[in-house]
N, C-alpha and C positions, 0 to 999 in steps of 0.2 A: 681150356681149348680142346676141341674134339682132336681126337684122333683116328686115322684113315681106319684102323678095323672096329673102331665105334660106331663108327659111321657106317660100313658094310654090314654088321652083326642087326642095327636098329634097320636097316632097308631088309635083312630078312626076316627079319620079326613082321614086319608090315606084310610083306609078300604072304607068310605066313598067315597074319589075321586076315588077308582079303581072301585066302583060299579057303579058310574054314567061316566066310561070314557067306550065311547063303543067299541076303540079299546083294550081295557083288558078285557081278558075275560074267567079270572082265578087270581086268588089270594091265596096266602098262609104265613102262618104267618112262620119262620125258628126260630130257634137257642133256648133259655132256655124258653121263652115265651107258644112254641110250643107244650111242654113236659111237663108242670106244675111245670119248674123248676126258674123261673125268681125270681129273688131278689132286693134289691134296685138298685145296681148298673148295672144291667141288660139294656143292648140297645135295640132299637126296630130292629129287622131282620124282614124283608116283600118282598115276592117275586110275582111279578106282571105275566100272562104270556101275551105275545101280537100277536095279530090274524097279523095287519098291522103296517103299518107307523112306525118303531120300532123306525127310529132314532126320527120322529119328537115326539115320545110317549117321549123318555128319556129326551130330551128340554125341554118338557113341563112340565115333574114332576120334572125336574132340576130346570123351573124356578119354580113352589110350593113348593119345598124344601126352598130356598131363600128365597120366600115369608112367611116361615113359621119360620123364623130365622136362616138359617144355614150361616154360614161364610166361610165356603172351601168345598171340597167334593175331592176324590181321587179314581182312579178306578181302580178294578181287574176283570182281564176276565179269563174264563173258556172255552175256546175254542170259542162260536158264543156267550153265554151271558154275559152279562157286569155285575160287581154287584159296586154300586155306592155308596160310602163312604160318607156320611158326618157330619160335625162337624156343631152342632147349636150352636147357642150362649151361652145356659145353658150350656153347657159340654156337653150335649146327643151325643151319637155316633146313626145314623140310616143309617141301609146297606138296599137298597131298588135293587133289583136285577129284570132284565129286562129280562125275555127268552121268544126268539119266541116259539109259545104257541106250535109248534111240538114237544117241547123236554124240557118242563116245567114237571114239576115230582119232587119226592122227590130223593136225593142224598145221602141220612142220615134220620137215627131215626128221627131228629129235624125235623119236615115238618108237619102242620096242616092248612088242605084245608080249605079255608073258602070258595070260591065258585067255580064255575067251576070245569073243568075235570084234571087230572094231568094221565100226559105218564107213564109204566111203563118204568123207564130205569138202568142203571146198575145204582150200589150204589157207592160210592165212600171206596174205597180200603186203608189199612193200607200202609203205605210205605213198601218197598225192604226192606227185612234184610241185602241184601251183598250191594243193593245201599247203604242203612244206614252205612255199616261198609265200602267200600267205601270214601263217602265223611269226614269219620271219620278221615281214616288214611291220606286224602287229608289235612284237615286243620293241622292233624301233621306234615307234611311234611312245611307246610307255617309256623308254631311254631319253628320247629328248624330252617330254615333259618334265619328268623327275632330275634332268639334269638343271631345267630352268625353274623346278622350285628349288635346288638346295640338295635333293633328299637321296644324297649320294648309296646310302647302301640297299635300295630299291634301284637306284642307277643299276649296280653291279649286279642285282638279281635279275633284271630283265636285260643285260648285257650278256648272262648267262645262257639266258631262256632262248634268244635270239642265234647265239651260236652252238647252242645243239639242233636249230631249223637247219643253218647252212649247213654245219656238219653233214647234217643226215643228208641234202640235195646232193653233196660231193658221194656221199656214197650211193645214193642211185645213181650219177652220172658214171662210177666205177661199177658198177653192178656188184656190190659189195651187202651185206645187211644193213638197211637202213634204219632198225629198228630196235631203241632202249642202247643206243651207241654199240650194237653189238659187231660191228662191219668197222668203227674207228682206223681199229689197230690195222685191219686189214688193208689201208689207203696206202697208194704208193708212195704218198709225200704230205705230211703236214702239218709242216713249217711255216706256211704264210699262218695257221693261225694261230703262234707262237705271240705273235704280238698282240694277239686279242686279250689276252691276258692282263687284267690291271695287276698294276705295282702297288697302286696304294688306292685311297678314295680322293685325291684329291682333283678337283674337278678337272684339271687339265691333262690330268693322265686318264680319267674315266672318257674325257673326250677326244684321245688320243684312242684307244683303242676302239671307241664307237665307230672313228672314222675306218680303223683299217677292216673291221668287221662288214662295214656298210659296205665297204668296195669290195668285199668278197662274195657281201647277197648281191650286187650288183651285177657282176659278173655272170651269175647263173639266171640274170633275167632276161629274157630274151624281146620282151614286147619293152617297146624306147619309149610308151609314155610313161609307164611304170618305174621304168631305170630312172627316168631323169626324176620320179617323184620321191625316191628312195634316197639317190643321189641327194637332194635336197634339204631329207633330215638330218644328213651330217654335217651338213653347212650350217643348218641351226642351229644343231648341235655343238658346233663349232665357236659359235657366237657369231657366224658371219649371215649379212642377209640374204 
């Protein structure tokens, strides 16, 4: 398990390598660190920006990462920049994110420049409320099916998928963060979806909390042809016609 000046001592070692790499030529630290909000369990987030060479830049702090203990690493991309996952041997999580230095900027509050310039560019946006509501009633639709073959722990996976949509809709109706559950904890109350929770797989408890889930996406919909069509897969759901 890492510990908090492991974790400080490896974030200046990096600050370190981007300042003597001279195809970087921008750096900024992301995520709780950035804001003065980091705590023990807090990972490093560091965004590099790069003038040139971008793939051979990512190789080579791939292999420093290595070198610095990590054992995997896993990547998500944002359109042109890559942000690079990985896992060291202590536990530490460090996303170390590569943007060609045109479009290096902040995307979110989290962002503090330590050197170089950053783009102004759009910020990154709350999700779609009707996307939200949406892929909501999509995973209902995979919950009654899977309820009426049998195939209970696809039930509970798309039972899941369904109430992190509503989730997220309660939290743009609070103006909370609606994004990757990060705004959750921030709600004022939520308790009604205590009961969404299955107890067990067995089908009348999985359709026991479809239904209290169903009346919660229901709730946030506002067009009644859609409510009543919603409403209706938990009545199949149900086994009633």
């Amino acid at each position: 398990m890492f510990t908090v000046s492991e974790r400080d001592q490896l974030r200046r070692d990096l600050v370190n390598a981007a300042d003597t790499d001279p195809r970087v030529i921008g750096a900024a630290l992301t995520g709780s660190a950035s804001v003065g909000e980091e705590d023990r369990w807090s990972d490093i987030d560091f965004a590099l920006s790069v003038e040139r060479d971008l793939d051979a830049v990512v190789d080579d702090w791939t292999a420093l990462m290595y070198a610095c203990g990590a054992v995997s690493h896993l990547d998500v991309r944002r359109g042109t920049v890559l942000f690079r996952v990985f896992l060291m041997r202590s536990t530490l999580q460090v996303d170390v994110a590569f943007w060609p230095s045109g479009e290096f900027g902040a995307i979110g509050p989290a962002f503090k420049l330590l050197f170089g310039e950053a783009n102004e560019i759009p910020r990154a946006r709350q999700p779609d409320r009707d996307w939200l509501v949406g892929m909501a009633w999509l995973y209902a639709l995979h919950v009654r099916s899977s309820l009426a073959r049998g195939r209970v722990w696809q039930v509970v996976h798309m039972l899941n998928g369904m109430r992190d949509n509503v989730m997220a809709l309660w939290c743009l109706r609070e103006g909370v963060n609606a994004v990757q559950g990060r705004g959750l904890d921030d709600l004022r109350d939520t308790q009604a979806f205590d009961g969404t929770l299955v107890l067990s797989t067995h089908p009348a408890e999985l359709r026991r909390a479809f239904q209290v889930l169903t009346g919660l996406l229901v709730a946030e919909i506002s067009e009644p042809e859609l409510r009543e069509a919603v409403q209706a897969l938990s009545h199949a759901g149900a086994g009633r016609p």
